[in-house]
N, CA and C of each residue as an Amber inpcrd file, in Angstrom:
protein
   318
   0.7310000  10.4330000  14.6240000  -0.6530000  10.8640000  14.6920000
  -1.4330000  10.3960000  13.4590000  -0.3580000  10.4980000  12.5460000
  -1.3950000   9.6720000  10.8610000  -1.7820000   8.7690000  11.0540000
  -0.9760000   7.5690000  11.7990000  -1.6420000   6.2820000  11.6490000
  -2.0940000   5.6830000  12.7730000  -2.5420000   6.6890000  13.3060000
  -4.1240000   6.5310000  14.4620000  -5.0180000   7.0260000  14.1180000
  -5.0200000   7.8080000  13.5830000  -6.4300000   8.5260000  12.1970000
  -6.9170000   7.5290000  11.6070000  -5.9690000   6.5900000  10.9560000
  -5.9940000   5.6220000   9.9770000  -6.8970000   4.4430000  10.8660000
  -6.2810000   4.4340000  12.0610000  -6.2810000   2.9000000  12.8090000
  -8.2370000   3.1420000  13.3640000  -8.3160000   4.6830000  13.7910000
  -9.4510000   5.1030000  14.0770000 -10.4620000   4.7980000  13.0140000
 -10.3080000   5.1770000  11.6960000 -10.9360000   5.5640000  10.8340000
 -11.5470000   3.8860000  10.0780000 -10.2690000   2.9500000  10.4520000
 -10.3290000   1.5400000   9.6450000 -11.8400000   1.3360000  10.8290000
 -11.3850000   1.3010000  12.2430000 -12.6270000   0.9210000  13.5860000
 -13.7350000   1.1440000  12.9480000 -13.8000000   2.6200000  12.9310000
 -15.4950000   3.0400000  12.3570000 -15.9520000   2.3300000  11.2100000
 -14.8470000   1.9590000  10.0320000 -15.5100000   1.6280000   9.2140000
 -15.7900000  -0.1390000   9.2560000 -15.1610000  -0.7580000  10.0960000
 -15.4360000  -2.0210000  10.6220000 -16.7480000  -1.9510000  11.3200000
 -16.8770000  -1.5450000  12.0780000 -18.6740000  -1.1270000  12.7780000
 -19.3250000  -0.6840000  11.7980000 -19.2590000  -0.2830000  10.9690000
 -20.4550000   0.2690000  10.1560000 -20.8090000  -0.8520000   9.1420000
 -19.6830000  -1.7460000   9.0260000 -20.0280000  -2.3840000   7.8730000
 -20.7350000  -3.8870000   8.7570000 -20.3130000  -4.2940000   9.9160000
 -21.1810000  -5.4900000  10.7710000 -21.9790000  -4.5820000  11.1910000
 -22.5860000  -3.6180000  11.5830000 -23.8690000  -3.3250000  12.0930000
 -24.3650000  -3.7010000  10.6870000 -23.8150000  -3.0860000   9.6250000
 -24.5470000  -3.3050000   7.9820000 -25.1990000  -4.6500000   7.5670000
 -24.1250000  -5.6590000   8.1910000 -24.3300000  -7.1070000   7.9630000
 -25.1130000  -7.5720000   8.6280000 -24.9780000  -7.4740000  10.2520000
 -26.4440000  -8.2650000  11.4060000 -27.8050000  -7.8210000  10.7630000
 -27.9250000  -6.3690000  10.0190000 -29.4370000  -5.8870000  10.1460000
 -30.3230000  -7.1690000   8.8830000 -28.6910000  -7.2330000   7.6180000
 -29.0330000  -7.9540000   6.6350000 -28.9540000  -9.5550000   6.6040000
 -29.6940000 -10.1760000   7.1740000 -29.3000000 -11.6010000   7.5130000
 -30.2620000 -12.3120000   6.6010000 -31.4810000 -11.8480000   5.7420000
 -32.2170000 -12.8730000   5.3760000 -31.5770000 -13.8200000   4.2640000
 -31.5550000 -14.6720000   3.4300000 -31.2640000 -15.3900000   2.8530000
 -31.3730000 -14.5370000   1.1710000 -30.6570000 -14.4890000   0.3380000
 -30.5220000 -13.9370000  -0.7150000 -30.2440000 -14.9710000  -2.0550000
 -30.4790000 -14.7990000  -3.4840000 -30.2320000 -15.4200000  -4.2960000
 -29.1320000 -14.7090000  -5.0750000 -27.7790000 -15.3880000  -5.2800000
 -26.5590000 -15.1630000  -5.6100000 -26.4190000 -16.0270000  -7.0970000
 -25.9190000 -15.4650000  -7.5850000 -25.7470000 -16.0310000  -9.3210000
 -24.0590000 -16.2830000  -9.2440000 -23.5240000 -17.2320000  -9.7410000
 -22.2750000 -17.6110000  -9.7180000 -21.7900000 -17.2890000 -11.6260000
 -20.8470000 -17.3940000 -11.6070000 -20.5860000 -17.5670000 -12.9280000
 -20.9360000 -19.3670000 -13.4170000 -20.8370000 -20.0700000 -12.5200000
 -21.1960000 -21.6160000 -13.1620000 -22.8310000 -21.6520000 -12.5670000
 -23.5800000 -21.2080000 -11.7060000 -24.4440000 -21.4190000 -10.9880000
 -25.0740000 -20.8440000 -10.4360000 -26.3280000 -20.9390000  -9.8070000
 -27.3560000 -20.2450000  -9.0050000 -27.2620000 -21.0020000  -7.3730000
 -27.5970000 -20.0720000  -6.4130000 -27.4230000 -20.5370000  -4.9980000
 -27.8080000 -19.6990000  -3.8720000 -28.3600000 -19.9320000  -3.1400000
 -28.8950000 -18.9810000  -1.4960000 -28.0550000 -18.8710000  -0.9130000
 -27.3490000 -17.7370000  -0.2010000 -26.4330000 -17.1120000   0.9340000
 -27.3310000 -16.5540000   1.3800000 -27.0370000 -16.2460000   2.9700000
 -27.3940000 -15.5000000   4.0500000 -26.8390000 -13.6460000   3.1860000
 -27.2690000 -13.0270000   3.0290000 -26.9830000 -11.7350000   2.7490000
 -25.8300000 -11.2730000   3.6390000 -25.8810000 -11.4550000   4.7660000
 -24.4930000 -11.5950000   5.7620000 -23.0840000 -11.6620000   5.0780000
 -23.3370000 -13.2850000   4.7280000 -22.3210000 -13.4520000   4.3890000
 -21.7480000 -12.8180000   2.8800000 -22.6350000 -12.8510000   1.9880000
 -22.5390000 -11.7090000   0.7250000 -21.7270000 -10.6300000   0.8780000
 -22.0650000  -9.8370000   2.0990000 -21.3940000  -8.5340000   2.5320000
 -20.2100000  -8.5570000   2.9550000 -20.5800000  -9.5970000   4.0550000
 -18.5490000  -9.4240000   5.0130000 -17.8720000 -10.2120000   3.6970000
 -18.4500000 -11.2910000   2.8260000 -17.4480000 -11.9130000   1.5800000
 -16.8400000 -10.5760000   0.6120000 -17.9660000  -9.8210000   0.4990000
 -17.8930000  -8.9350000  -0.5790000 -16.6980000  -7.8680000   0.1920000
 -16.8140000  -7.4340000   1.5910000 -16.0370000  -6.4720000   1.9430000
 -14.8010000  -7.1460000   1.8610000 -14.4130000  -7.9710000   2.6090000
 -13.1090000  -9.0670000   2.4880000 -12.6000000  -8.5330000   1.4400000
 -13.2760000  -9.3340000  -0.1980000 -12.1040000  -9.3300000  -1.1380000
 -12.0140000  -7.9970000  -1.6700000 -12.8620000  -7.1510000  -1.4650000
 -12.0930000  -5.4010000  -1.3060000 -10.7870000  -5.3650000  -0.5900000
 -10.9490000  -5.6320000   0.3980000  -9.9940000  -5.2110000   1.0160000
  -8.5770000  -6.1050000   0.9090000  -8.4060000  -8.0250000   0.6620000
  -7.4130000  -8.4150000  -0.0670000  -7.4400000  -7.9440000  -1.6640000
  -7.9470000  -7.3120000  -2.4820000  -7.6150000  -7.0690000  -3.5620000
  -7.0660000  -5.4720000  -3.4380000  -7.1800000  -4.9080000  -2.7900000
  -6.8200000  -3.6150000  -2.6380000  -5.2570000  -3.7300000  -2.1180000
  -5.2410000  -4.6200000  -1.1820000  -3.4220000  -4.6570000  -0.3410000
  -3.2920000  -5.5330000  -1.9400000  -3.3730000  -6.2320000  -2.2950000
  -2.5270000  -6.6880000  -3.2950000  -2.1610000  -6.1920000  -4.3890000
  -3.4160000  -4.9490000  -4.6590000  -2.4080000  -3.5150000  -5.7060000
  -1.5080000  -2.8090000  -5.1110000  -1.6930000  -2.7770000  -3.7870000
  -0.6800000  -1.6220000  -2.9660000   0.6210000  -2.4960000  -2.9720000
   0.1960000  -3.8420000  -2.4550000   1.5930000  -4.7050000  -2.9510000
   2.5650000  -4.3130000  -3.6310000   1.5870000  -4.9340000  -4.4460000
   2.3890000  -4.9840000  -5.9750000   3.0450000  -3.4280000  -5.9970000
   2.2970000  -2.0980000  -5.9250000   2.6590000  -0.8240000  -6.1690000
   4.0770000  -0.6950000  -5.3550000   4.4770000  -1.1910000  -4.0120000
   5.4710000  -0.8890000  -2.7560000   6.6130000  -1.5780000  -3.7210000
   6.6610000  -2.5900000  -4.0460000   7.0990000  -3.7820000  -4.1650000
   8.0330000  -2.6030000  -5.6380000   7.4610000  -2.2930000  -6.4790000
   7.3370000  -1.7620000  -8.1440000   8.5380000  -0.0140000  -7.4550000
   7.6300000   0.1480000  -6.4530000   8.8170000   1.3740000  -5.6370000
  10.1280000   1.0610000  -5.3440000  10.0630000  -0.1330000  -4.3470000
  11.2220000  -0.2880000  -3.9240000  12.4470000  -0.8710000  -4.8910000
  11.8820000  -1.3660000  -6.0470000  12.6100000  -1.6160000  -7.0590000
  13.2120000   0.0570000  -8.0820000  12.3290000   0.7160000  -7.9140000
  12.8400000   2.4530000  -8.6910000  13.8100000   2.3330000  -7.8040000
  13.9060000   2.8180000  -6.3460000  14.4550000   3.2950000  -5.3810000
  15.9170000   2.5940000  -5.5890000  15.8870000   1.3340000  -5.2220000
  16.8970000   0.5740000  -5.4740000  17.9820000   0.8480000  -6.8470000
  17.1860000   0.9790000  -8.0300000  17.9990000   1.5220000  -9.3120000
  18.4500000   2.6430000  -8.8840000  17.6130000   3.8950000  -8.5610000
  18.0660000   4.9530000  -8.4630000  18.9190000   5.2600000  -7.9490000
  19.2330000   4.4940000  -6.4850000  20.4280000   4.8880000  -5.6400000
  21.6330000   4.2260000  -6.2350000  21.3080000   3.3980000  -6.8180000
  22.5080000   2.9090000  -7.7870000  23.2200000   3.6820000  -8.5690000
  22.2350000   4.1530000  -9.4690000  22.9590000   4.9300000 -10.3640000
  23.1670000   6.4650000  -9.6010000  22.9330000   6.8830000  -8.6540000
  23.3770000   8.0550000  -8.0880000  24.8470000   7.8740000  -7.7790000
  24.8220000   6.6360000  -6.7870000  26.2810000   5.6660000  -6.4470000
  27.3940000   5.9740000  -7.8840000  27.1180000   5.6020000  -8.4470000
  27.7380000   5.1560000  -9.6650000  28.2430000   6.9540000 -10.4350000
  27.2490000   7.9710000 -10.4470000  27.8850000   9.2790000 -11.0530000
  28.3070000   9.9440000  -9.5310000  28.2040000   9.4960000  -8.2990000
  29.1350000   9.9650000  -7.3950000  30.5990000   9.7850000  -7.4190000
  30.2980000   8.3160000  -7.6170000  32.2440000   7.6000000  -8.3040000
  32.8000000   8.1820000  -9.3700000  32.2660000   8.4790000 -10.3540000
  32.4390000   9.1630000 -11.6790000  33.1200000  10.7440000 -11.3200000
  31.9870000  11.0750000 -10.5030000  32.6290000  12.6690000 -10.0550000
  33.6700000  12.8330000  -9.0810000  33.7280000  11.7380000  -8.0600000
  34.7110000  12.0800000  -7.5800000  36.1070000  11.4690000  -8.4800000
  36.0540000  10.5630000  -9.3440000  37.3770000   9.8950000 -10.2990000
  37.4560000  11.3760000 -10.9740000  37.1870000  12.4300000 -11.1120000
  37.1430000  13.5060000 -12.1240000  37.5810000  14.9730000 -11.1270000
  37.6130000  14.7620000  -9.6280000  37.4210000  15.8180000  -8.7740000
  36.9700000  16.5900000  -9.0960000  35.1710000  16.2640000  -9.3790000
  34.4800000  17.2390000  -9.7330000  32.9520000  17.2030000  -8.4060000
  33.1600000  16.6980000  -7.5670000  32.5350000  15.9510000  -6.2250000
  33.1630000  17.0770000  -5.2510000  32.0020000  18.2770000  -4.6890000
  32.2760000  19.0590000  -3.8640000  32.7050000  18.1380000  -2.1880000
  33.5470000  18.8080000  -1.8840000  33.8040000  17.6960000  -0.7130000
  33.2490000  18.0710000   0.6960000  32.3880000  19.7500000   0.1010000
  31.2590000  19.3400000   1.6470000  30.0310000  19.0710000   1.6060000
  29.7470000  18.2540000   0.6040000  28.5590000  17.1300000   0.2470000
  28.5150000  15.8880000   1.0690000  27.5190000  15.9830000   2.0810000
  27.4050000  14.6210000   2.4500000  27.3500000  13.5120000   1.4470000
  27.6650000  11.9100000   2.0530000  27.7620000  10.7060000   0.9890000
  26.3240000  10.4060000   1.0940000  25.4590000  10.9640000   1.5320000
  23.8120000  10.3070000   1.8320000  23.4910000  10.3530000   0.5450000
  22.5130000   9.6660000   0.2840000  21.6800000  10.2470000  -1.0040000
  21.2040000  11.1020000  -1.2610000  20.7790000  11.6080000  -0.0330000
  19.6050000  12.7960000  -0.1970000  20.1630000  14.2780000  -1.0170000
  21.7890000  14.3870000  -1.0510000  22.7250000  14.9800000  -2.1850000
  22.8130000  16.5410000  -0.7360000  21.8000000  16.3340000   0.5890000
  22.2430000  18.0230000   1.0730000  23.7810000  17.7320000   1.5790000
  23.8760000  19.6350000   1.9690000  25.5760000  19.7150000   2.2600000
  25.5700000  19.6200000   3.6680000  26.3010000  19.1610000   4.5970000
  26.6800000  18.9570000   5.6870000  26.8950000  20.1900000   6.3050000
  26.8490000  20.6880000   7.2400000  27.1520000  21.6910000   7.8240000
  28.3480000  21.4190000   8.7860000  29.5620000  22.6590000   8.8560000
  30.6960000  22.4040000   9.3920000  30.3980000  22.9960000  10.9370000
């Protein structure tokens, strides 16, 4: 159900932003960092929404990417003082082997 909220919510905001763009079509003066130049205001907008939206997935990127690397250590070293405890029989043995550390029910 979350990510039809989401899928809903992206729709509306796709319509709001081209109704935004058709109304704005006249020709605009845009300053570059090297230069001066006329765009359609149109295109200003859907350009401008665009790299919102690739610069935004490319922090979330980067952020997933920066997770799955914790995650990865972590289960490692969980791995690693599971071996430890059980070399010590100190590893309750109605502990599931999951990570998640709950007890299994008999």
């Amino acid at each position: 159900m979350r990510g039809q909220s989401y899928v809903i919510l992206a729709i509306i905001f796709v319509i709001i932003i081209a109704i935004f763009a058709v109304i704005n079509v006249e020709p605009v003066e845009v300053n570059y960092l090297f230069g001066i130049g006329q765009a359609p205001l149109i295109l200003v907008i859907l350009f401008s929404v665009l790299m919102g939206g690739v610069i935004t997935a490319a922090v979330n990127l980067i952020k997933i990417i920066h997770l799955q690397r914790e995650k990865r250590s972590l289960q490692h070293e969980n791995n690693q003082l599971k071996e430890t405890l059980k070399e010590h029989n100190l590893l309750d043995t109605n502990q599931d082997d999951s990570t998640d550390g709950r007890k299994t029910e008999t």
